[in-house]
Each structure stands twice: as structure tokens, then as C-alpha cells.
N, CA, C and O atoms as CSV, one atom per row, in Angstrom:
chain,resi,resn,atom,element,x,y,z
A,1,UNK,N,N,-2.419,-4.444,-1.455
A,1,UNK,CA,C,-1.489,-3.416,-1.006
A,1,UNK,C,C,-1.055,-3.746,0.421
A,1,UNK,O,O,-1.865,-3.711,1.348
A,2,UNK,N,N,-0.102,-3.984,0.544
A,2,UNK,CA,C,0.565,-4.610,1.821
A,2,UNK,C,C,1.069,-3.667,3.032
A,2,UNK,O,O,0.706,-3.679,4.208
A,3,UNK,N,N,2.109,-2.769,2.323
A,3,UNK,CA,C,2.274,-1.055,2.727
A,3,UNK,C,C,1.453,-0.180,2.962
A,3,UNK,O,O,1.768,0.586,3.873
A,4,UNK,N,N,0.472,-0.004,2.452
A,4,UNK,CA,C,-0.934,1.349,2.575
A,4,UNK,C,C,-2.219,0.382,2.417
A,4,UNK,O,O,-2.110,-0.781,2.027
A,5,UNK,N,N,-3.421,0.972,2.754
A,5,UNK,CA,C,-4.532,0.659,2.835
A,5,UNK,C,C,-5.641,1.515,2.247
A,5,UNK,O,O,-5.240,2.678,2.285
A,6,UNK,N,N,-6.577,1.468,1.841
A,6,UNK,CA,C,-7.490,2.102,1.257
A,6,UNK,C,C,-7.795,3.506,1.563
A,6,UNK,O,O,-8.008,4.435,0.784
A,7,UNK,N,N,-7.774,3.482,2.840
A,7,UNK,CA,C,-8.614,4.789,3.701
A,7,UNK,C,C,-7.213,5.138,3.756
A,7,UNK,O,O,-7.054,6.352,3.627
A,8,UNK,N,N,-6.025,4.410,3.920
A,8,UNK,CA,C,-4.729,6.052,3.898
A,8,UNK,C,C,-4.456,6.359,2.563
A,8,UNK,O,O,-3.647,7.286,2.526
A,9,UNK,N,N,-4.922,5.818,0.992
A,9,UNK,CA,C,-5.128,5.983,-0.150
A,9,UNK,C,C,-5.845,7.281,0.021
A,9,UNK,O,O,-5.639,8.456,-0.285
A,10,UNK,N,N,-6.744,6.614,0.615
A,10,UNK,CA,C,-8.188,8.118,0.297
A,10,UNK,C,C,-7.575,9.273,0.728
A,10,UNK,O,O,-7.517,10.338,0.113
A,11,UNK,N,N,-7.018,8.959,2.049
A,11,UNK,CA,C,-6.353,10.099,2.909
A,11,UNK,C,C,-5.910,11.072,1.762
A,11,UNK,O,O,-6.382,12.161,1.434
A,12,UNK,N,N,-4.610,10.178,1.129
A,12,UNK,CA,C,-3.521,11.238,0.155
A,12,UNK,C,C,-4.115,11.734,-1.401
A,12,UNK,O,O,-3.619,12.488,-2.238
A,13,UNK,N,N,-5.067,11.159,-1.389
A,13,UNK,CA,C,-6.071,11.739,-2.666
A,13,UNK,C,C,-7.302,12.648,-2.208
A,13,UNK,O,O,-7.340,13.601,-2.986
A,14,UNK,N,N,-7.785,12.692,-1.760
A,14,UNK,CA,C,-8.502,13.606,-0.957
A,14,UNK,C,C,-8.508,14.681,-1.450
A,14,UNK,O,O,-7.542,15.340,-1.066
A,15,UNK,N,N,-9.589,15.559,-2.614
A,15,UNK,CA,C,-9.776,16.749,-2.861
A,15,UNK,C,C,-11.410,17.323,-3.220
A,15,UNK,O,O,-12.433,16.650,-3.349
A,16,UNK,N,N,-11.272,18.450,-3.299
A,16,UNK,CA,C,-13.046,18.378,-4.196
A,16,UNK,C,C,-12.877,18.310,-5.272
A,16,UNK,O,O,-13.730,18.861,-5.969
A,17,UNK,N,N,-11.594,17.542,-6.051
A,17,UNK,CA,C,-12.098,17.308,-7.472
A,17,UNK,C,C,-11.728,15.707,-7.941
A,17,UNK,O,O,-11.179,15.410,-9.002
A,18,UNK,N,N,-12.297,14.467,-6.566
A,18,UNK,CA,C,-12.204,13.445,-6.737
A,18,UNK,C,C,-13.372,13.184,-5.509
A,18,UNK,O,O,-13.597,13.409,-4.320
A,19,UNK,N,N,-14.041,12.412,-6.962
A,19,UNK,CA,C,-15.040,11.864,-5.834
A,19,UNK,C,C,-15.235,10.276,-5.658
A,19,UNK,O,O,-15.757,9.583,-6.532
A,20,UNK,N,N,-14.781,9.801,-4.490
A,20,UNK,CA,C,-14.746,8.391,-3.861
A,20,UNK,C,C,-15.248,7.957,-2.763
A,20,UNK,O,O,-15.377,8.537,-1.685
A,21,UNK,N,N,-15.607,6.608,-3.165
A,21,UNK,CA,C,-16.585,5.525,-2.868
A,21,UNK,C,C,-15.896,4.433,-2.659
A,21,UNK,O,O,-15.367,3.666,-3.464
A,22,UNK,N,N,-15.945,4.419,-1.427
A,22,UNK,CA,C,-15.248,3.446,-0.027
A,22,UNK,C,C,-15.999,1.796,-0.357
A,22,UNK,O,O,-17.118,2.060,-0.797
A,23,UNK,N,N,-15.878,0.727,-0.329
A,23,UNK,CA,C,-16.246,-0.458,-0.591
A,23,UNK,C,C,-15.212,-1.426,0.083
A,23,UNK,O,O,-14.112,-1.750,-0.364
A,24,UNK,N,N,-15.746,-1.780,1.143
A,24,UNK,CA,C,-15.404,-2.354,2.457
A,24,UNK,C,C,-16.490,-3.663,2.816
A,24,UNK,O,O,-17.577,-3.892,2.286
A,25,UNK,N,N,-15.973,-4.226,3.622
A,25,UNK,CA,C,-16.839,-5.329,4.396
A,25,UNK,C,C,-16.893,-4.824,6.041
A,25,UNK,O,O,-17.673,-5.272,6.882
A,26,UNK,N,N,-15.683,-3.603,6.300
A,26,UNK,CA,C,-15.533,-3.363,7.732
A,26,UNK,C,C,-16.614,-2.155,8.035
A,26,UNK,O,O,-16.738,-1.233,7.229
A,27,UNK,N,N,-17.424,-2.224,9.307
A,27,UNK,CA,C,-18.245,-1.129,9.585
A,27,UNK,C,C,-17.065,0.204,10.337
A,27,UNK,O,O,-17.168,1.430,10.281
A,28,UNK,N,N,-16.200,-0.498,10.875
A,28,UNK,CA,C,-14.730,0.756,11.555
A,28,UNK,C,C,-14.258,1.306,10.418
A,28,UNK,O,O,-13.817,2.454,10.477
A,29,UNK,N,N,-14.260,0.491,8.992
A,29,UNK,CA,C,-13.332,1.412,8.004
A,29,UNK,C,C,-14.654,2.623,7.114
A,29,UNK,O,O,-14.322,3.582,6.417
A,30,UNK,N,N,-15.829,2.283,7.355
A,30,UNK,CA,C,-17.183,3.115,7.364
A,30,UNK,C,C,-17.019,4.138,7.999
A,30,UNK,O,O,-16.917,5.322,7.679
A,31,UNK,N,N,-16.998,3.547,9.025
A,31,UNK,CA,C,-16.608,5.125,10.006
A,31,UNK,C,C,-15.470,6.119,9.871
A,31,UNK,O,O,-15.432,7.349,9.890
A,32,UNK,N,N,-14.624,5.242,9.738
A,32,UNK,CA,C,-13.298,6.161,9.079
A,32,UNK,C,C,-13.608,6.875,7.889
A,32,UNK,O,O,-13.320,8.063,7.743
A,33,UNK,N,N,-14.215,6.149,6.993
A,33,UNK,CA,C,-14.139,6.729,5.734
A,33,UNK,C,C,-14.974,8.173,5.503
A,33,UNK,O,O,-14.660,9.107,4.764
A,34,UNK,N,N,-16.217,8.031,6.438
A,34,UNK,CA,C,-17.069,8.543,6.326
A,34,UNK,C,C,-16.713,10.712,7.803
A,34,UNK,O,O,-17.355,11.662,8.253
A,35,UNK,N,N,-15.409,10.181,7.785
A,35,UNK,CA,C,-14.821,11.172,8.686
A,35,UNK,C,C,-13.963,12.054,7.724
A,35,UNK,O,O,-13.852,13.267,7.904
A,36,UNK,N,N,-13.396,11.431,6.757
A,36,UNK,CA,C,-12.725,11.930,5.733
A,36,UNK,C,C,-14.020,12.518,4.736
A,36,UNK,O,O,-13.704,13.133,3.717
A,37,UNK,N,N,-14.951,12.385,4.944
A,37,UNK,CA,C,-15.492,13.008,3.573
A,37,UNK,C,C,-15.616,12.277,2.590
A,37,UNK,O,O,-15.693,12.929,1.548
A,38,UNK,N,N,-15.675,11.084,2.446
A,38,UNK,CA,C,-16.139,10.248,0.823
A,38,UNK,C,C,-17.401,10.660,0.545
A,38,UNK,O,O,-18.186,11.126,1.371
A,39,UNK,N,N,-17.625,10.477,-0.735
A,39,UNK,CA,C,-18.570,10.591,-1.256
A,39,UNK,C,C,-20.045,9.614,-0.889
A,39,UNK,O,O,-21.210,10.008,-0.944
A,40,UNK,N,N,-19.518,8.170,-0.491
A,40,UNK,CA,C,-20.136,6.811,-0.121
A,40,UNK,C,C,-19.802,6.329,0.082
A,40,UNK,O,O,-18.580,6.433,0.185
A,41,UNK,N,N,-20.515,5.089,0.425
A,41,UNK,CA,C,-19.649,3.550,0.707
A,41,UNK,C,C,-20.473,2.778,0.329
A,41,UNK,O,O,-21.644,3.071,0.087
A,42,UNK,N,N,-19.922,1.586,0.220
A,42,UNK,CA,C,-20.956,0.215,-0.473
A,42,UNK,C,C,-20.386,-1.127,0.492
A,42,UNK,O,O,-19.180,-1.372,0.523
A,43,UNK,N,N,-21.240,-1.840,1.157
A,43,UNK,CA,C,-21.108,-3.089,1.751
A,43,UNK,C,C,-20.215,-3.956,1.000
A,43,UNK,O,O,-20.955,-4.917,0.785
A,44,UNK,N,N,-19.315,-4.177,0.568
A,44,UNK,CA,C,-18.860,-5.575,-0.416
A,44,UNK,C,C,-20.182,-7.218,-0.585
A,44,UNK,O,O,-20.392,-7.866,-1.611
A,45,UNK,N,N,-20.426,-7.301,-0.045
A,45,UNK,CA,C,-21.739,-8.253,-0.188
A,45,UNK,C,C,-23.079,-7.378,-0.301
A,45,UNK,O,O,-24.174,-7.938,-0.251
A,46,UNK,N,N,-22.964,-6.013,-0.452
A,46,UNK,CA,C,-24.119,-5.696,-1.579
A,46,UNK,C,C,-23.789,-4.837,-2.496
A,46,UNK,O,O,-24.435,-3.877,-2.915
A,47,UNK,N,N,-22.773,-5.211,-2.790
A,47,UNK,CA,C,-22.468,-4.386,-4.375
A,47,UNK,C,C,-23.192,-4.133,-5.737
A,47,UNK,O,O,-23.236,-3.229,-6.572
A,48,UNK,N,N,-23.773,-5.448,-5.542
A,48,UNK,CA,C,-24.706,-5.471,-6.628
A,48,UNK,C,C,-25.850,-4.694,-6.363
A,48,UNK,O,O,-26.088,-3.754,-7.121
A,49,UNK,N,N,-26.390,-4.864,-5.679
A,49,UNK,CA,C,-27.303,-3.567,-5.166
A,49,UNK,C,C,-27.543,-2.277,-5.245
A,49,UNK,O,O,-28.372,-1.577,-5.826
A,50,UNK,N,N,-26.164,-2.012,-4.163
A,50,UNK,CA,C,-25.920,-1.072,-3.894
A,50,UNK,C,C,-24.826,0.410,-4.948
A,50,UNK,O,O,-24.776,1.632,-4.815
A,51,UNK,N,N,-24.102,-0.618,-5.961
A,51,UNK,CA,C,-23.570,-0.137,-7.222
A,51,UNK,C,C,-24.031,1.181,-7.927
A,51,UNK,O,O,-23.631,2.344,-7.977
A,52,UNK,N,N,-24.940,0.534,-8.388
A,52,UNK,CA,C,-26.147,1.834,-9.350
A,52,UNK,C,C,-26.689,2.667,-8.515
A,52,UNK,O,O,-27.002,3.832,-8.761
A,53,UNK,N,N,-26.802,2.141,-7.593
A,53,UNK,CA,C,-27.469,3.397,-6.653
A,53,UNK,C,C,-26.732,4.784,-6.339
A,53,UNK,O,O,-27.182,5.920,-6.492
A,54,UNK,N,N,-25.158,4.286,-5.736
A,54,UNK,CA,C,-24.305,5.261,-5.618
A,54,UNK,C,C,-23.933,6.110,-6.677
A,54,UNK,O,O,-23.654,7.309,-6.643
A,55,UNK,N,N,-23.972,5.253,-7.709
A,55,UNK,CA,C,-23.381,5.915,-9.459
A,55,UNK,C,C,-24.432,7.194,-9.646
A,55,UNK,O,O,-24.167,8.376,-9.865
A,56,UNK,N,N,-26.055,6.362,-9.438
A,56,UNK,CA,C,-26.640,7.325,-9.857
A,56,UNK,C,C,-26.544,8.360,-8.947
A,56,UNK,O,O,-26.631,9.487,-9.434
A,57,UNK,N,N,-26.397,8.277,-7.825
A,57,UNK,CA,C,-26.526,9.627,-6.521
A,57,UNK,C,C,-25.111,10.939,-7.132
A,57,UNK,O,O,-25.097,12.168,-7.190
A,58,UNK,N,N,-24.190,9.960,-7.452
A,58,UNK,CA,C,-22.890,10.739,-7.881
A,58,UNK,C,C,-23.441,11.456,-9.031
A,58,UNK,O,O,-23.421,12.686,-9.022
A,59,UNK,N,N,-23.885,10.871,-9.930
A,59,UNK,CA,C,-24.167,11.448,-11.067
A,59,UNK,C,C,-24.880,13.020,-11.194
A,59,UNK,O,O,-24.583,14.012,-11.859
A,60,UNK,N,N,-26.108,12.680,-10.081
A,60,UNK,CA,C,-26.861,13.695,-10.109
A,60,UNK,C,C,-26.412,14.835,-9.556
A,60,UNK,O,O,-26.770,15.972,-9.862
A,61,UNK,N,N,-25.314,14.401,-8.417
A,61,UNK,CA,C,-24.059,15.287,-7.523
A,61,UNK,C,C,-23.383,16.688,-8.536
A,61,UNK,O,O,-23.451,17.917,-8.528
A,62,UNK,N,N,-22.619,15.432,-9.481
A,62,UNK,CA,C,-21.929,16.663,-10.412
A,62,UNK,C,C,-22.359,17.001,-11.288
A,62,UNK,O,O,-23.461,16.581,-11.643
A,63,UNK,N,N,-21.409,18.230,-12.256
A,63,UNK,CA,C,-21.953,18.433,-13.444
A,63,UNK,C,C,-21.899,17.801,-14.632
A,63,UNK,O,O,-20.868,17.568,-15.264
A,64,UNK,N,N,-23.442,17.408,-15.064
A,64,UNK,CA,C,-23.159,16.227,-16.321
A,64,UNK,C,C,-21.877,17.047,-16.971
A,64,UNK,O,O,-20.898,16.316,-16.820
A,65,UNK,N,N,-21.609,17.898,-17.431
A,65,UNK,CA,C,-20.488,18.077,-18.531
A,65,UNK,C,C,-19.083,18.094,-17.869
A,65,UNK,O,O,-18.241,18.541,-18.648
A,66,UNK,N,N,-18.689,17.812,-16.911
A,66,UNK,CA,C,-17.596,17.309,-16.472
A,66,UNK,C,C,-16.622,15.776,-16.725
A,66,UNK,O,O,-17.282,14.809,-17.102
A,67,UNK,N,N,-15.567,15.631,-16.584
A,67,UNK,CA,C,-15.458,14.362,-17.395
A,67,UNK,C,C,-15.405,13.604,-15.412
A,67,UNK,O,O,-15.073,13.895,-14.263
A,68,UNK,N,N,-16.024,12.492,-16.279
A,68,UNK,CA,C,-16.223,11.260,-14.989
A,68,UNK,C,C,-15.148,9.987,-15.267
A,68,UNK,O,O,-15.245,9.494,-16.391
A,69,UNK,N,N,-14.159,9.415,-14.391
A,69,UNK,CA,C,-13.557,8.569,-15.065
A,69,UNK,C,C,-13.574,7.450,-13.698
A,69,UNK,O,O,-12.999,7.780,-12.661
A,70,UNK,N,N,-14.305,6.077,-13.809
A,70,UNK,CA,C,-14.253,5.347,-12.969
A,70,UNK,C,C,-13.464,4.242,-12.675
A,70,UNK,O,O,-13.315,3.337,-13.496
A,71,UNK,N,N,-13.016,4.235,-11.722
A,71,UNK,CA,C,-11.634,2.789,-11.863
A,71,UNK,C,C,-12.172,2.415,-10.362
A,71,UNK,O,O,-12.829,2.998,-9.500
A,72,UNK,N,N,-11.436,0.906,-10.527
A,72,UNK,CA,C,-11.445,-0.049,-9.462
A,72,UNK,C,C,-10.079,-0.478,-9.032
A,72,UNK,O,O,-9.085,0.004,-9.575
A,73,UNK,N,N,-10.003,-1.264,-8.186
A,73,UNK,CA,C,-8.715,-1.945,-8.121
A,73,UNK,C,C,-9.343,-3.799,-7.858
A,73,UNK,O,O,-8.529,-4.717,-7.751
């Protein structure tokens, strides 16, 4: 995305009925993100790690009978 960036993405989506998880390599876009209210963030070089962990934290967050729909870019 050449025009917008992640965190001004988040900006214009931003509600309590979306919950997002910031995945960065930058510790400034952490901080940003984490000013807006995300849900998390994940290091990009520990994704693998750090992946399931967040899923499960989200999980336990909402209500299982809600629909969950996960995308990437």
C-alpha cells in the first residue's frame, strides 16, 4: 500500500466490533498502535511464536458464539 499504511488502516477501522493485531518489525509503529487501542501486536520475526498465543488470548477475549473471521494481507 503505497497511499495508506497499516496504523492509518487501523485508524479508519477502529471499532469495538473489530478486533486487530498490529504485526510490524517497527517498535514506533508498536507504540502507535498500541495508542489506538489494538487488540496486540506480534514482532514479524516472531510470528511463529508469537501467532497462537495472540489467537488464543483473543479467543478467550470474546464470545465463543460470535462469528470470528481472520484475514491477512
Amino acid at each position: 500500500l503505497s497511499e495508506i499504511d497499516g496504523i492509518d488502516i487501523v485508524r479508519k477501522l477502529k471499532s469495538n466490533q473489530i478486533i486487530i493485531v498490529v504485526v510490524t518489525n517497527s517498535y514506533d509503529r508498536i507504540t502507535e498502535a498500541i495508542g489506538i487501542n489494538v487488540a496486540g501486536y506480534i514482532i514479524k520475526n516472531q510470528i511463529d511464536i508469537e501467532f497462537k498465543k495472540i489467537i488464543k488470548e483473543i479467543l478467550e477475549y470474546v464470545d465463543i458464539n460470535k462469528n470470528i473471521m481472520i484475514t491477512t494481507k
